[in-house]
Phi, psi and omega in degrees: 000319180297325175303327194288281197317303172324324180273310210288322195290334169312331189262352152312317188284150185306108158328116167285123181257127184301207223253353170286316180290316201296320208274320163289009194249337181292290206300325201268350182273324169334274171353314184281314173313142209287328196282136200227205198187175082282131170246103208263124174274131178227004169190176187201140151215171249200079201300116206273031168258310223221029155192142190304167160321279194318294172294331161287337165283002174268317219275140159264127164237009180262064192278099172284109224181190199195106175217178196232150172216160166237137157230199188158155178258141198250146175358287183253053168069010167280166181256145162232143177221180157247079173284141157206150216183141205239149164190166181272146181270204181309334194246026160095338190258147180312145196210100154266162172232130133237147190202215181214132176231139166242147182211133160267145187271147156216137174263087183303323156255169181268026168229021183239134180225153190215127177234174152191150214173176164270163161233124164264153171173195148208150203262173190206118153241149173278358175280342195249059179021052175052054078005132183269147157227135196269146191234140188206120162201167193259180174206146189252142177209155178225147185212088204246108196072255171240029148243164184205153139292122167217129201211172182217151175261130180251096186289174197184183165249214183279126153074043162171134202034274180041043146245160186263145137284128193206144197209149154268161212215116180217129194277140187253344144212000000 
C-alpha cells in the first residue's frame, strides 16, 4: 500500500526538466514548426585593426550565397530557428554552415523587432581541409515585418577572423 501511495504522490508532483531535456525540447519543437526562413548572405567585413591593406585587398567581401531555416517564435516572443547556408568565404571557397540560432526579441514598435542571442553549429573550410569546426557566436538582428538584417561577429586575433557577417533573413510565411 505504501508503494501504491508513493508512485501516485510522485506522479503528481510537476516533473522539473533539466537544462539537457529543455534544450531537446526547444530543438524538437523548432524542428516541427511550419514557419520556414531564407537566407541571402550580403556582406563580411573585415575588422581593419587586425589586418594590412594588403591582405584585405585580398579577402572576399561579398559572400554569396544561399540558406533555408525553419523557425518559431516562442511563448515569450523570442526566436529560435535551424538552419542551414553555404556561402562563399573570405578566399572565394564554398563554406556551409548548420546550426541553431536563439535571439531574445524586443519590440520597440509593432512590426519592429531588434534581437540578440547566439548560433551554435558547425561549419566545413577548405582551408581547414573541410573539417566540421563547431562554431558559438553571437548574433544580432533589426527586423521589420518580415525581413531582418542579422549578422554575427567572429572574434580573432592578429590577421584571423575579427569579422563581421551580415545576411538577410526573410520569413516565408
Amino acid at each position: 500500500m505504501m508503494l501504491i501511495m508513493s508512485s501516485t504522490a510522485l506522479a503528481e508532483e510537476p516533473i522539473k526538466l533539466g537544462m539537457w531535456s529543455r534544450v531537446q525540447d526547444s530543438l524538437s519543437q523548432t524542428w516541427k514548426s511550419q514557419n520556414y526562413e531564407l537566407y541571402i548572405p550580403v556582406y563580411t567585413w573585415h575588422n581593419r585593426k587586425y589586418y594590412s591593406d594588403e591582405k584585405i585587398n585580398e579577402f572576399n567581401e561579398n559572400p554569396w550565397g544561399l540558406g533555408i531555416g525553419k523557425y518559431r517564435f516562442d511563448e515569450d516572443g523570442d526566436w529560435h530557428a535551424l538552419y542551414v547556408m553555404a556561402f562563399q568565404d573570405s578566399h572565394k571557397e564554398a563554406e556551409p554552415i548548420a546550426g541553431y540560432g536563439f535571439q531574445k526579441v524586443w519590440r520597440p514598435a509593432e512590426d519592429v523587432r531588434l534581437g540578440i542571442g547566439y548560433t551554435v553549429g558547425i561549419t566545413l573550410r577548405q582551408d581547414m581541409h573541410y573539417l566540421p569546426i563547431p562554431v558559438i557566436a553571437p548574433l544580432f538582428s533589426v527586423a521589420y515585418k518580415k525581413l531582418a538584417v542579422q549578422s554575427t561577429y567572429i572574434p580573432g586575433g592578429e590577421g584571423h577572423g575579427n569579422i563581421l557577417f551580415s545576411w538577410l533573413r526573410l520569413q516565408m510565411n
